[in-house]
Backbone as CSV, one residue per row, in Angstrom:
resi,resn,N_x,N_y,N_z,CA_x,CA_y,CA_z,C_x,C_y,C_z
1,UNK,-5.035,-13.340,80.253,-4.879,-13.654,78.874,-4.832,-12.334,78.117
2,UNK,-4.052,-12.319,77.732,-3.847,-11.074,76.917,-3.911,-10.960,75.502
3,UNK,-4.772,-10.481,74.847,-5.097,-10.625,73.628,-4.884,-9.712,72.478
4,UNK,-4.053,-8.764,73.114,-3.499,-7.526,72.178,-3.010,-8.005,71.192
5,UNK,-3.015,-7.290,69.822,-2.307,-7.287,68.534,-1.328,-6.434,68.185
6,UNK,-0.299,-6.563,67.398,0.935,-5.454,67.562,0.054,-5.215,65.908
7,UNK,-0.023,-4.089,66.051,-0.672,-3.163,65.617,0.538,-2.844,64.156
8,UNK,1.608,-2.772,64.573,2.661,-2.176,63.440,3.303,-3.287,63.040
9,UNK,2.998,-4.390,61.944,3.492,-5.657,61.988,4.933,-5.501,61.207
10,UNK,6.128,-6.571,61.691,6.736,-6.352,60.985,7.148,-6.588,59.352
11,UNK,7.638,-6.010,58.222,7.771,-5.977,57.269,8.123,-7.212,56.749
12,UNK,8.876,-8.371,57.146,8.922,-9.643,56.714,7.462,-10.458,56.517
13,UNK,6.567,-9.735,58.009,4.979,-10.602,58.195,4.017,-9.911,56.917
14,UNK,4.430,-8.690,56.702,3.103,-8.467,55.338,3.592,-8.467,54.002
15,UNK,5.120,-8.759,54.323,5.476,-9.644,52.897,4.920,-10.463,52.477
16,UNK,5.364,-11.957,53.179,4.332,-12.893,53.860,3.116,-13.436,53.371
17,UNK,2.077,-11.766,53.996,0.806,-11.972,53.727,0.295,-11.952,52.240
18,UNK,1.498,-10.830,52.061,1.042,-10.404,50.798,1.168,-11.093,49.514
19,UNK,1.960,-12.095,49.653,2.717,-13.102,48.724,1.294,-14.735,49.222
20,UNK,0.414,-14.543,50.129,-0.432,-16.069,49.969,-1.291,-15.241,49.631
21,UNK,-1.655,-13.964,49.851,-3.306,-13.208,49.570,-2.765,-12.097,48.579
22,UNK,-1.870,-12.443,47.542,-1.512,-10.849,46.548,-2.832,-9.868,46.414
23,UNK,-2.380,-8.607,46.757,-3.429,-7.949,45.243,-3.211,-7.665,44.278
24,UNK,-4.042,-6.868,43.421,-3.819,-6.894,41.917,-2.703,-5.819,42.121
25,UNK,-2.372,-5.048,42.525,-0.959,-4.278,42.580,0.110,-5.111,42.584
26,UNK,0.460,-6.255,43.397,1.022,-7.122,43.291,1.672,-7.697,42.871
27,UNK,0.727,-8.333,41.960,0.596,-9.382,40.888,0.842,-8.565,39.684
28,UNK,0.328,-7.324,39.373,1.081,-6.705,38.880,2.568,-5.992,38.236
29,UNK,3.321,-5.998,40.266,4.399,-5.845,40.286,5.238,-7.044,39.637
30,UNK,5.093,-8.374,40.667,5.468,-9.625,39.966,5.611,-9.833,38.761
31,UNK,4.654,-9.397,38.067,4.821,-10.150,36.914,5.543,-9.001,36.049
32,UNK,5.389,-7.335,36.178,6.172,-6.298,35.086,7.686,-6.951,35.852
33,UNK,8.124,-7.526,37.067,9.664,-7.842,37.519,10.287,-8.894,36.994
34,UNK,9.052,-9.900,36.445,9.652,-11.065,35.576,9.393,-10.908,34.406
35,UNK,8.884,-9.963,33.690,9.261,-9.871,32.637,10.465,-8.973,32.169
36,UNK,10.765,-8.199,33.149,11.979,-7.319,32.476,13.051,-8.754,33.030
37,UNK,12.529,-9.029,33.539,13.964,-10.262,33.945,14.375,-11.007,32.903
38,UNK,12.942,-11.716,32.174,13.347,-12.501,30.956,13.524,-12.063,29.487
39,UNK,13.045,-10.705,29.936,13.193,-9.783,28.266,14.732,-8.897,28.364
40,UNK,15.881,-9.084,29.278,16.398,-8.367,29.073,17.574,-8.197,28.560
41,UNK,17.756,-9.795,28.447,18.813,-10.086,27.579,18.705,-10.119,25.946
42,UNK,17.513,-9.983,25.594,17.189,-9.625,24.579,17.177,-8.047,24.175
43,UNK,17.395,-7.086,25.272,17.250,-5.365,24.967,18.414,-5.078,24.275
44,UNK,19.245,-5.351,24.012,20.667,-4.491,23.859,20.627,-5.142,21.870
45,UNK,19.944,-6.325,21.382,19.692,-6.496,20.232,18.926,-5.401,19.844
46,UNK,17.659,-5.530,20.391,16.284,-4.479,20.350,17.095,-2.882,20.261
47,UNK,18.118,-2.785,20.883,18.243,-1.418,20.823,19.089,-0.965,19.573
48,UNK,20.329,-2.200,19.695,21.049,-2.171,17.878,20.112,-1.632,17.019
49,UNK,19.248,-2.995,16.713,18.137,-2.649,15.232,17.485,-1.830,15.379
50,UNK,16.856,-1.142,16.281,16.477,0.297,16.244,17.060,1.416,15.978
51,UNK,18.202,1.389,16.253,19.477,2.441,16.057,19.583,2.537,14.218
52,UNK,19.866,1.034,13.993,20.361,0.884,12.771,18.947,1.242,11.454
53,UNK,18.028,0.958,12.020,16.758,1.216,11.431,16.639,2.738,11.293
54,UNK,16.804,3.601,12.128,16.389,4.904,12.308,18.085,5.606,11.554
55,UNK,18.788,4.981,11.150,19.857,5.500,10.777,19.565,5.132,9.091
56,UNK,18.872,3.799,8.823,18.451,3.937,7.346,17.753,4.545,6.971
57,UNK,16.745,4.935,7.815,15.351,5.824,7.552,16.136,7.042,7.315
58,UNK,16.993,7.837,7.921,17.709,8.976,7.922,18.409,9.176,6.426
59,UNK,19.147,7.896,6.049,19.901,7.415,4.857,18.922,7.954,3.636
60,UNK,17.573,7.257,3.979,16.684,7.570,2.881,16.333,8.596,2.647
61,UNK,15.976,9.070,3.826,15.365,10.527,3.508,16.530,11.322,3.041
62,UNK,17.738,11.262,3.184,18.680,12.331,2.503,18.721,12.183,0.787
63,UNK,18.194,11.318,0.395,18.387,10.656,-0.737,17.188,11.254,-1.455
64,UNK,16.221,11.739,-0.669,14.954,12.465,-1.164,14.417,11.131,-2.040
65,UNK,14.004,11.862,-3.365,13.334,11.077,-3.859,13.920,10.056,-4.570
66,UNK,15.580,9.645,-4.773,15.929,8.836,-5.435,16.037,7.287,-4.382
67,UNK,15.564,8.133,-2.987,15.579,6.515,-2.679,14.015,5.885,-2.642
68,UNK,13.400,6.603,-2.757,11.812,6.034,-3.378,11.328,5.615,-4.354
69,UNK,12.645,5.824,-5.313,12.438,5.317,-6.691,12.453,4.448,-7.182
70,UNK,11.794,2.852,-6.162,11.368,1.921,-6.391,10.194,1.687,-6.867
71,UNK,9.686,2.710,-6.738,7.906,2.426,-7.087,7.698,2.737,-8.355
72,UNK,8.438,3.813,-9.113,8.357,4.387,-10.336,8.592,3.398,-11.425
73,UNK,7.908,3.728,-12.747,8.112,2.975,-13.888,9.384,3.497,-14.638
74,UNK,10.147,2.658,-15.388,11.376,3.051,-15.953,11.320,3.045,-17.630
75,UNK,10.273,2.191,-17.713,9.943,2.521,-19.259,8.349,2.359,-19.677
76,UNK,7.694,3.141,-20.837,6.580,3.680,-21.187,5.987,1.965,-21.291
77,UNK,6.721,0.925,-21.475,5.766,-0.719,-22.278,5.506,-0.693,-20.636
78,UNK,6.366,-0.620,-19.367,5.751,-1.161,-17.913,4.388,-0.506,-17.875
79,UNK,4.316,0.720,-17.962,3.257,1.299,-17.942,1.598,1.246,-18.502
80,UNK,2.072,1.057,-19.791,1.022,0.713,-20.673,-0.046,-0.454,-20.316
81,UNK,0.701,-1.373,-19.786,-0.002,-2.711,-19.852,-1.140,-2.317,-18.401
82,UNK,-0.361,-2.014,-17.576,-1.463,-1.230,-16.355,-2.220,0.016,-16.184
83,UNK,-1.829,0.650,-17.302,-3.114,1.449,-17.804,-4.105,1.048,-18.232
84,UNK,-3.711,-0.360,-19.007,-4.860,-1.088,-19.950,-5.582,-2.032,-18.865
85,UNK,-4.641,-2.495,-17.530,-5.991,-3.002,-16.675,-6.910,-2.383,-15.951
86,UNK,-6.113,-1.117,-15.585,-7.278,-0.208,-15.011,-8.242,0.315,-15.851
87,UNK,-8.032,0.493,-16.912,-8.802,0.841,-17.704,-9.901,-0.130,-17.891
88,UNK,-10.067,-1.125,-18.053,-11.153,-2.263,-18.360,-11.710,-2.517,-17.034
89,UNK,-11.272,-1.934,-15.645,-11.764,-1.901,-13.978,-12.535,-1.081,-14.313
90,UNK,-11.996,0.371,-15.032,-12.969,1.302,-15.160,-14.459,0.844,-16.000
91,UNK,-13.888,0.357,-17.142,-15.016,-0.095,-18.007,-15.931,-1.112,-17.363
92,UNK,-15.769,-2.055,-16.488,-16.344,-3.031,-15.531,-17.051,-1.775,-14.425
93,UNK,-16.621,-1.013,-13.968,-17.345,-0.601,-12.841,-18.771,-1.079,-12.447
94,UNK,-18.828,-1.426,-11.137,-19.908,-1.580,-10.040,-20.220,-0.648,-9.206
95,UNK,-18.971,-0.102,-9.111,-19.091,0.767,-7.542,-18.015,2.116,-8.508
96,UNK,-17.989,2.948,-7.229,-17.034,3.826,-6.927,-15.772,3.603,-6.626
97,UNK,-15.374,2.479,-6.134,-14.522,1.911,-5.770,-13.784,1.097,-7.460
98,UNK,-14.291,0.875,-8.221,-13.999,0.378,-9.130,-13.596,1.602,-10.500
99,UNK,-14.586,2.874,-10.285,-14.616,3.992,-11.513,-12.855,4.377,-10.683
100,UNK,-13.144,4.479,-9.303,-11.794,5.292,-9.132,-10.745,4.411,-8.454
101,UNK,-10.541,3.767,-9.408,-9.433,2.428,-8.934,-8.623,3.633,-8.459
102,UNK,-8.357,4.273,-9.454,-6.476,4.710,-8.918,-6.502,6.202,-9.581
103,UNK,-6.081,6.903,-8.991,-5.831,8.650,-9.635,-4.944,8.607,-10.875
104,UNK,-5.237,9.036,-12.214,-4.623,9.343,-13.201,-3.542,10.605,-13.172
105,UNK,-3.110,11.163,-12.111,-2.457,12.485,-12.065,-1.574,11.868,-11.116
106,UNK,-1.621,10.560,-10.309,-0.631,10.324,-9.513,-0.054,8.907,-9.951
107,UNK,0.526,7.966,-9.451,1.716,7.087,-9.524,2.376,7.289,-10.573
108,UNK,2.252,5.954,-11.535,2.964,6.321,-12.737,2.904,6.995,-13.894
109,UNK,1.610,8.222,-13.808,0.813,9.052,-14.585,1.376,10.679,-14.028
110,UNK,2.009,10.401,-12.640,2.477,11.674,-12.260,3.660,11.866,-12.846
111,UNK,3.076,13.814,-13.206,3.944,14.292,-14.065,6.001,14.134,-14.168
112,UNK,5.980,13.757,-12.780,7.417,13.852,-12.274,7.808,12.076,-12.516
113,UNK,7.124,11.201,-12.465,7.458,9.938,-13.189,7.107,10.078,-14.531
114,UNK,6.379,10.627,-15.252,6.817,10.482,-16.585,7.804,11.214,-17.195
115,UNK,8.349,12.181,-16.899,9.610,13.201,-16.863,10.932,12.652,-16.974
116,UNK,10.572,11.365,-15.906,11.905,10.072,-15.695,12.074,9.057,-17.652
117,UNK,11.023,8.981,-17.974,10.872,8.312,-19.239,11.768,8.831,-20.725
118,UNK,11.990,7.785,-21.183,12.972,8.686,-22.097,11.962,9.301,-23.177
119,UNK,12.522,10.059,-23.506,11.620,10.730,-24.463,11.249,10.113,-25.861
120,UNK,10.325,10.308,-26.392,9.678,9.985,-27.757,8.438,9.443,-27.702
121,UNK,8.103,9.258,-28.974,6.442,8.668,-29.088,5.674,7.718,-28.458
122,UNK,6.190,7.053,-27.625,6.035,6.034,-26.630,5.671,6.634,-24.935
123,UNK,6.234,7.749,-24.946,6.117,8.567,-23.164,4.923,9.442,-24.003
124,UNK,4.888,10.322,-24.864,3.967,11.122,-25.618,2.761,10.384,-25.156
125,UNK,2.399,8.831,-26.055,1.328,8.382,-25.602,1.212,7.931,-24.630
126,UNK,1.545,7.611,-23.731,1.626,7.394,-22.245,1.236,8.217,-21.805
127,UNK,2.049,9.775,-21.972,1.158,10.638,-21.137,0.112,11.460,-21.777
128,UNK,-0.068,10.926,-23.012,-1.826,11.468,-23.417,-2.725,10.502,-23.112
129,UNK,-2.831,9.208,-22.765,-3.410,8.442,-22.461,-3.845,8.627,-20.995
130,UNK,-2.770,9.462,-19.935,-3.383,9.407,-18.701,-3.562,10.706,-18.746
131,UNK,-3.753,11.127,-19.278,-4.511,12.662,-19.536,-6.117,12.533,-19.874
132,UNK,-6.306,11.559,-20.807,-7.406,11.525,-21.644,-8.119,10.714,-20.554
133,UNK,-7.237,9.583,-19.859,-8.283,8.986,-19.196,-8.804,9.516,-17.485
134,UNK,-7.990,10.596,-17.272,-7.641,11.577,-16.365,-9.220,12.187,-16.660
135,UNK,-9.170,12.847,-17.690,-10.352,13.742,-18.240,-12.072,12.914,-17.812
136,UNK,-11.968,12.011,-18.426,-12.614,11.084,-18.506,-12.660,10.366,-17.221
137,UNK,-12.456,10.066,-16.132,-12.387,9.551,-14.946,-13.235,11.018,-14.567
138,UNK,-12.816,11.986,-14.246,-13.228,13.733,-13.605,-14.469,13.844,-14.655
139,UNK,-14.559,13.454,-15.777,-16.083,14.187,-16.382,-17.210,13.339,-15.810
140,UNK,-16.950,12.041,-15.850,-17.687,11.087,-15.235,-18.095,10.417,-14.094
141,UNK,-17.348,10.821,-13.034,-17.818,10.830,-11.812,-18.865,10.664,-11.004
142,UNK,-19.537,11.815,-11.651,-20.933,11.642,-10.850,-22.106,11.135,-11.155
143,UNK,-21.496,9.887,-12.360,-22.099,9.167,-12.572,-22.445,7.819,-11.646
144,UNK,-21.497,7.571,-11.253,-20.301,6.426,-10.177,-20.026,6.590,-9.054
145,UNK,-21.317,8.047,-8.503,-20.771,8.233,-7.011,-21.018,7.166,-5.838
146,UNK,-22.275,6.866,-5.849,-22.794,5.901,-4.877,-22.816,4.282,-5.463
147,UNK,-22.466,3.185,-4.756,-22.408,2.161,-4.980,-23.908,1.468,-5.682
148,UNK,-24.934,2.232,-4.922,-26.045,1.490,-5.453,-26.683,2.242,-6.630
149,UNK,-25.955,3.430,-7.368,-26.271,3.859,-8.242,-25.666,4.087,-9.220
150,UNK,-24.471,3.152,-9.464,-23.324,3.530,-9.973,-23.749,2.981,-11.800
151,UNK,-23.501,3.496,-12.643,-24.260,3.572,-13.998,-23.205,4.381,-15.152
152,UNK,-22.367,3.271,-15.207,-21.233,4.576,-16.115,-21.770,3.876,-17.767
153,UNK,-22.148,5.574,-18.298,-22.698,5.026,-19.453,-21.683,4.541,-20.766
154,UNK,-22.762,4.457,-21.484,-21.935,3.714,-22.454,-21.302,5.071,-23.297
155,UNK,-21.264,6.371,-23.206,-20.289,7.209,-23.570,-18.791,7.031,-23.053
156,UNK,-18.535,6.966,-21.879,-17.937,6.996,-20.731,-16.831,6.057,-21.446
157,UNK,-17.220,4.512,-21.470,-16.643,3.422,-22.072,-16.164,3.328,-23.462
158,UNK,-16.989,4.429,-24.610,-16.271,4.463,-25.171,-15.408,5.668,-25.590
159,UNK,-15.015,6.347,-24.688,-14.449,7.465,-24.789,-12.584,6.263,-23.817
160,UNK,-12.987,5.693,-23.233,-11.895,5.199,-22.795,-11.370,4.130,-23.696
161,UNK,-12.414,2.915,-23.947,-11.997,2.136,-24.987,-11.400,2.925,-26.398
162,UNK,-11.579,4.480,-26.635,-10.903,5.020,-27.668,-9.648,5.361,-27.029
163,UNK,-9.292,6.109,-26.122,-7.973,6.337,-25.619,-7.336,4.961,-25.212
164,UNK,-7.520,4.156,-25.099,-6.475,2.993,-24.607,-6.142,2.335,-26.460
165,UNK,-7.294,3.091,-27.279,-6.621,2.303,-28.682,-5.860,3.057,-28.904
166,UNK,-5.864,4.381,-28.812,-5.288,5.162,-29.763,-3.612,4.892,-28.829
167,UNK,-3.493,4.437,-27.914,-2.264,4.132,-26.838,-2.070,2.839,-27.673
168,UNK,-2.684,1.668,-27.720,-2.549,0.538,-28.285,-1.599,0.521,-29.817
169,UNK,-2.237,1.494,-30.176,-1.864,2.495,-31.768,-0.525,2.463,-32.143
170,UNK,-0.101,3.792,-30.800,0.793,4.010,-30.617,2.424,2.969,-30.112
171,UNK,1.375,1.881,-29.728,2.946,0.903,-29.591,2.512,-0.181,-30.166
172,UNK,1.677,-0.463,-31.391,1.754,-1.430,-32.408,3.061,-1.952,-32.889
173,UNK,3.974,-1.215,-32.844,5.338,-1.691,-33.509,6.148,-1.635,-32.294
174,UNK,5.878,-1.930,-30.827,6.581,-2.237,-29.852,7.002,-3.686,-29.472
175,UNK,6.107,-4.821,-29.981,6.477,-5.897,-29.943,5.420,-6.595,-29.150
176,UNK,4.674,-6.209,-28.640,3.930,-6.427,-27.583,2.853,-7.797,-27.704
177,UNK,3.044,-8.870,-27.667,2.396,-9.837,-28.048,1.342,-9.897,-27.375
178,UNK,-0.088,-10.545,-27.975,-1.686,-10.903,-27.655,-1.372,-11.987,-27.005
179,UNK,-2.322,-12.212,-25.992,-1.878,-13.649,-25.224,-2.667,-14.826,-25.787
180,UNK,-2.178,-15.973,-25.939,-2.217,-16.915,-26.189,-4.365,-17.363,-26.489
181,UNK,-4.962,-18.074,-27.433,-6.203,-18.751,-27.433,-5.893,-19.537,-27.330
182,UNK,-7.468,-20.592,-26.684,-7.405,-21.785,-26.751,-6.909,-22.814,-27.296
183,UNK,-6.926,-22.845,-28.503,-6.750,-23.619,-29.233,-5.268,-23.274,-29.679
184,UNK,-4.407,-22.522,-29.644,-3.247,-22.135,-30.016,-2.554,-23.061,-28.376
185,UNK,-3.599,-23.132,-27.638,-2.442,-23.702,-25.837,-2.590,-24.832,-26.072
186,UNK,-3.382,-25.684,-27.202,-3.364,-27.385,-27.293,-1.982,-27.425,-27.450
187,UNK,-1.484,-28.802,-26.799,-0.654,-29.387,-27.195,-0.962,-30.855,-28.342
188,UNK,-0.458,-30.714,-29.818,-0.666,-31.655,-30.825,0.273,-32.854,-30.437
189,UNK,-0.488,-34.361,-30.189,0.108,-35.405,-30.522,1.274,-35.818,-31.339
């Protein structure tokens, strides 16, 4: 009886084996082979819109800053009204997070978006308003540093509640209507 084992099995037999007992190499392989199988008729889309994507991105950037010039304000009334909410965030403050909603030297307070504005008494106060409240955000600070100590005094508030009037002031004759009271939203029988 001879009980020897062929020692060098052939390559069909540890296919075979390897396919009822996989290992994780395997199973591995299997499965990265069926997925390029079923993802691959989908690559040649994937590769278009990437192409075409990285060719707009290119588009934009040649355009510098006029193709970013979605974010910018185009006239001093857009502006105003969101000065006046940050401003009352400021006056509300809790935290730090609230004194420094938003930098007065950058978005629509930066010097290079208000530059875009047409000129006259309307950009003037616009950009003394984010100056003043610029000032006033930086003097007060360290009042508002830590959340659990945050204490913006009542100077603070009214040094801002004066700059958002004297802005208010300034576009009294813009048209700018008060929103609606109660009693003005009844509807009369």
């Amino acid at each position: 009886m001879d009980l020897s084992f062929d020692t060098a099995p052939s390559r069909l037999a540890r296919f075979r084996r390897e396919l009822r007992n996989p290992s994780l190499l395997t199973v591995f392989i299997i499965g990265t082979i069926a997925a390029v199988v079923l993802l691959a008729p989908f690559a040649p889309g994937w590769v278009s819109t990437a192409q075409s994507s990285f060719k707009a991105m290119a588009q934009q950037k040649d355009l510098g800053d006029a193709g970013r010039s979605s974010m910018t304000a185009i006239v001093p009334s857009q502006i105003t009204p969101w000065l006046a909410v940050q401003a009352n965030t400021m006056i509300a403050a809790e935290g730090p997070l609230d004194w420094q909603v938003v930098s007065f030297r950058n978005g629509p307070c930066n010097a290079g978006n208000l530059s875009q504005l047409p000129v006259g008494k309307y950009t003037s106060a616009v950009a003394g308003a984010c100056d003043d409240l610029d000032g006033i955000q930086q003097q007060y600070s360290g009042t508002c540093f830590l959340a659990s100590d945050c204490n913006v005094p009542g100077v603070a508030k009214e040094e801002i509640r004066a700059a958002m009037g004297t802005l208010w002031e300034e576009f009294s004759d813009a048209g700018f209507v008060l929103p609606n009271i109660a009693v003005e939203q009844q509807v009369l029988p």
